[in-house]
N, C-alpha and C positions, 0 to 999 in steps of 0.2 A: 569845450566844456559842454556837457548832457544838459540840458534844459529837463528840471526836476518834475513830475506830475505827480496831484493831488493823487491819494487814494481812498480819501474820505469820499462814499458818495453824497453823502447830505451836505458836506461842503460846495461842492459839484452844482449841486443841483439850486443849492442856495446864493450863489454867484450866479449863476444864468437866471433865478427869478431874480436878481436885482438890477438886472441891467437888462433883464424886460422890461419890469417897472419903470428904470429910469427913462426908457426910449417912449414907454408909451401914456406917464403922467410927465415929460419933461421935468422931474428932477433930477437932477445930478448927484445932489446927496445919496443916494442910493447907490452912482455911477460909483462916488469915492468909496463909499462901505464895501461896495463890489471888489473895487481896487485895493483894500487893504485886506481884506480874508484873502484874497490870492496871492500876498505873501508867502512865502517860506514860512514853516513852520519857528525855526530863529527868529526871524522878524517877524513875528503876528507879536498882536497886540496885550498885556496882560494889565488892569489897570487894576488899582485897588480904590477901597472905598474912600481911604483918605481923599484921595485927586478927586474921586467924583463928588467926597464932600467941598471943596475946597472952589471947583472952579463949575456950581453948579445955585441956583438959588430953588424956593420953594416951589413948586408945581411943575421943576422945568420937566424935559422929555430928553434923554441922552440915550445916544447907542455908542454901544462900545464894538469896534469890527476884531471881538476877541475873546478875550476871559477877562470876570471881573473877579476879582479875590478878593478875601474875606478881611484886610489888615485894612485897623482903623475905623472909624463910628463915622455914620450919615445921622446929622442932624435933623432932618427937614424930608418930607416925603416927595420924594418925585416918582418917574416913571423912565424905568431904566431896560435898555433891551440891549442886549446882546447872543454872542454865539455858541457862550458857554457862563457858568458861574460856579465856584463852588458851594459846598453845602453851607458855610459859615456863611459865608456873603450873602446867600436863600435868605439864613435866616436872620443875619441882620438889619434887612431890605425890609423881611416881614416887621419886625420887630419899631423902624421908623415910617412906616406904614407908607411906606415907597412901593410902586407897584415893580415886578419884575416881568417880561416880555420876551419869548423870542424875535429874532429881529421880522422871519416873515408876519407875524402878530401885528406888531407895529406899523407893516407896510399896508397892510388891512386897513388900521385903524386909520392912519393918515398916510394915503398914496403918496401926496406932494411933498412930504416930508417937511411941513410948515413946523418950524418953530423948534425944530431936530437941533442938536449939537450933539458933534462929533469924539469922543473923549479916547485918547490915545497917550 
């Protein structure tokens, strides 16, 4: 069986900064984020807002190593980063005044990945 390769380069290029990051602020969290964008495109990750209303409280910090889609209301403002979103989900994010991020964004803002949860 062929072993599949990305042909996204920004996906490419966004797994090798994350496991730069991971080697050189020892987080791991990044290691895993790393590890699920280079999934198959079948198994990447698509989550909606319900789950990240559901298993998330106020102020937290989530990435999602996928898409987040637009099905379902976010109560509470957080701060959500992922590697894709749709445009409902933009503006529902906007709308509970949750901040939205791409994940390099995030890596910026906190290297160590303190305080990060992973939503899949």
């Amino acid at each position: 069986m062929r072993k599949t390769k990305f042909t996204n380069p920004e996906l490419i290029l966004l797994i090798r900064f994350l496991k730069k990051q991971a080697r050189e602020a020892q987080a791991n969290i990044w290691l895993d984020v790393a590890k699920y964008l280079a999934k198959s495109n079948r198994q990447r990750v698509a989550v909606n807002l319900s789950r990240i209303n559901r298993h998330t409280e106020k102020k937290a910090i989530v990435v999602v190593p996928g898409k987040v889609l637009g099905s379902g209301v976010l109560n509470h403002p957080i701060t959500v980063a992922s590697f894709g979103a749709s445009e409902k989900a933009k503006e529902k994010l906007a709308a509970a005044k949750a901040k939205y991020l791409s994940i390099p964004e995030l890596v910026k803002e906190n290297p160590k990945g303190a305080n990060v949860k992973i939503i899949r």
